[in-house]
Structure formats: structure tokens, C-alpha cells
C-alpha positions in Angstrom: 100.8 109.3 95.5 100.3 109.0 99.3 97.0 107.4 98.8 99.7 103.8 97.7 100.9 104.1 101.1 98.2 104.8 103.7 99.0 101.9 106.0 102.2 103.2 106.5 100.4 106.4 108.0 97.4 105.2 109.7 96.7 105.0 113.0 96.2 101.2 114.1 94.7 101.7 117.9 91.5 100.5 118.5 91.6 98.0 115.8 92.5 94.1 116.8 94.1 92.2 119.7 94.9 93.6 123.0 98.6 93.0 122.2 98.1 95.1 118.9 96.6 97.6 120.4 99.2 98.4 123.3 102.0 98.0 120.5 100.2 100.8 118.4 100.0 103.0 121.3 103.3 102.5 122.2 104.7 103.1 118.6 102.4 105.8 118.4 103.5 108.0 121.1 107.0 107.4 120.0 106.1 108.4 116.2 104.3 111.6 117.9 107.0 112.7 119.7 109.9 112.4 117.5 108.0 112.7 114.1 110.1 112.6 111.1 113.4 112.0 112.4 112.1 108.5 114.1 111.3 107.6 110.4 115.3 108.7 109.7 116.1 106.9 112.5 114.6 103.7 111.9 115.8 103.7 108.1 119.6 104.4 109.5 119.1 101.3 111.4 118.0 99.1 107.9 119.9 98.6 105.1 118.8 100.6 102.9 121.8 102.6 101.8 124.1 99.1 100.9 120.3 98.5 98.3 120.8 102.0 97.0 124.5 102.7 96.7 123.0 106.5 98.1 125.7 108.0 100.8 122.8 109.8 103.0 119.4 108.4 104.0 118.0 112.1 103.1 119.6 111.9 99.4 117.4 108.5 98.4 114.2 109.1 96.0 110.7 109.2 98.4 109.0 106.4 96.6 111.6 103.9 97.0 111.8 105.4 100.9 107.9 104.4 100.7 108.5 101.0 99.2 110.5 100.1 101.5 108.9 100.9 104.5 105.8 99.5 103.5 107.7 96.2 102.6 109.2 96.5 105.6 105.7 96.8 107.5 104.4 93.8 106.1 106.8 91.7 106.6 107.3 92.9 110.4 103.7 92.0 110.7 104.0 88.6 109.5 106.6 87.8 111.9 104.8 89.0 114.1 101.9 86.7 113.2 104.1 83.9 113.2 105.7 84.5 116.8 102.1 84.4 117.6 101.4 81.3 115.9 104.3 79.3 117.9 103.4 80.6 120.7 99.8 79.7 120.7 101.3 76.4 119.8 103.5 76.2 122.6 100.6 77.0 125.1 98.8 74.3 124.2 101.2 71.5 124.0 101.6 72.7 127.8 98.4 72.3 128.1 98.6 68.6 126.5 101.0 67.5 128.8 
């Protein structure tokens, strides 16, 4: 079952942009240190529970915990692409000018 969500448990470093690459460390020794309860933590912060109806982040079903954290992941990572994107943008209309 885990296998569906591997980039959710992978370790990033070493792959991409610099940027990346200090982000992943940085998320990394977070995730390290705290372990599971960063995971609780970071699903208190969502809103999960108003999707579920579920009183407790600890009561809702693993797979839909696992959905939505990978949703969650991607879509993180396309705003991230896109902050990217704007600012490359911005650099070179400075550039332009």
C-alpha cells in the first residue's frame, strides 16, 4: 500500500535546484526531529477534519490521511513552480528596463 505513496516518504536532497535542495534539508531535519507528530501537526493546521466530519486527526482512515498529503504535496510543488516562474519573469523584465 505504501508503495502508492513513496514521494511522500522519499528523501529529496541531492536531487534539483539549489533552492530545492536547502528546502529539503531544511524540511528534512525538521521531519527527523519531530517524526510523526510533525505529520499531526501539519494535518491540524489543514482542513482536513471540516472534509471528513472526523472530531480527531488520529480517528481519520490512513489512506485518505495519504491522499491527502500527497495532494497536498503536489500541489505545494506547483506553487512553488509558479512563484518561480514569476519571479524569473520579474528578473528579466528588470533586466529589460
Amino acid at each position: 500500500m505504501l508503495d502508492k505513496y513513496s514521494e511522500l516518504f522519499k528523501d529529496n536532497r541531492g536531487q534539483g535546484d539549489t533552492d530545492r535542495e536547502t528546502e529539503s534539508t531544511d524540511v528534512g531535519s525538521f521531519d527527523k526531529h519531530w517524526g510523526w507528530f510533525a505529520t499531526i501537526y501539519n494535518l491540524a493546521e489543514t482542513g482536513i477534519l471540516s472534509i471528513t466530519g472526523e472530531r480527531s486527526i488520529t480517528e481519520l482512515n490512513i489512506s485518505f490521511v495519504l491522499n491527502y498529503l500527497a495532494i497536498q504535496k503536489d500541489y505545494n510543488e506547483l506553487e512553488r513552480q509558479a512563484m518561480k516562474r514569476q519571479m524569473q519573469e520579474s528578473r528579466n523584465r528588470i533586466k529589460l528596463k
